[in-house]
N, C-alpha and C positions, 0 to 999 in steps of 0.2 A: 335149704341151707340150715346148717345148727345156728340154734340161736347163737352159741358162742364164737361160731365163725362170724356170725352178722357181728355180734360186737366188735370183733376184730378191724370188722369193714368200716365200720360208723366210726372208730376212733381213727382209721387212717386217712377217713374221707370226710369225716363231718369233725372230730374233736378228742384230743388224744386224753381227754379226761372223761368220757363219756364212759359207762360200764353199765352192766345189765345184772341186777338181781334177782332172784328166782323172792313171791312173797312169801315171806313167812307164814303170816295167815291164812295163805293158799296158793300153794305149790300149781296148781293149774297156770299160774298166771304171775311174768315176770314183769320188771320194770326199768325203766332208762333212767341210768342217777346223773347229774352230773357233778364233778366234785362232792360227791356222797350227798345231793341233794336228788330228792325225787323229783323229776321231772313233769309230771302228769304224762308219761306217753308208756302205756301197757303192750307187751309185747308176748306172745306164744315163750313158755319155758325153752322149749326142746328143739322145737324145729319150725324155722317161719318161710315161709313160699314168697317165689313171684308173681303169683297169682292169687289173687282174691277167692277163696275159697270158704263159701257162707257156709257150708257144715263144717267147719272147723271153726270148732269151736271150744270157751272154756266152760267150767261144771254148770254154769249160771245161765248156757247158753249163749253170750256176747261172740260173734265170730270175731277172730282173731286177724289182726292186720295182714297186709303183705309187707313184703321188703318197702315198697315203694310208698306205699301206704304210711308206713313206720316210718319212715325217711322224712316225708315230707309234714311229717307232725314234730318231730326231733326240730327239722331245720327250724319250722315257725316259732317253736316254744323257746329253743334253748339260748338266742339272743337276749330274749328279757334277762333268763338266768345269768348271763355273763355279766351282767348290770350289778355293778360293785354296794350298791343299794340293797341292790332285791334280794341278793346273797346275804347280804348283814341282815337282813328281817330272817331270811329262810334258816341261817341258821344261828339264828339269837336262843339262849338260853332262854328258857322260860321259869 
């Protein structure tokens, strides 16, 4: 699946504010924002599997999640984020 059809999936099925960025610092390897917060959850730029596949991998080596893999990191993480708290720390001006 393209990564950008998986975002498609995770905003219709896990959170319609959920988006994927490719990183700046290194295009090998995107990430899960929520409301333009980074999530801590790394996902393949281009194209991510249903299956676990350990030589796929980014430049550094790290193999790259599956769908389901990714999914069930999103679901654990992204409750804390919707925590009206956690969002005022994440994204306070410094």
């Amino acid at each position: 699946m393209l990564t950008t059809d998986f975002e498609l999936k995770i905003q219709k099925e896990i959170d319609k504010d959920l988006t994927i960025k490719i990183n700046p610092n290194a295009d090998d390897i995107a990430g899960v924002y929520y409301q333009n917060v980074y999530i801590g959850v790394a996902v393949p730029p281009k194209e991510i599997f249903e299956e676990f596949r350990e030589k796929y991998q980014d430049r550094l080596g790290h193999p790259y999640r599956s769908i389901s893999q990714a999914e069930a990191i999103i679901n654990g993480k992204l409750p804390k984020f919707k925590d009206p708290e956690v969002m005022k720390v994440m994204t306070a001006k410094l």
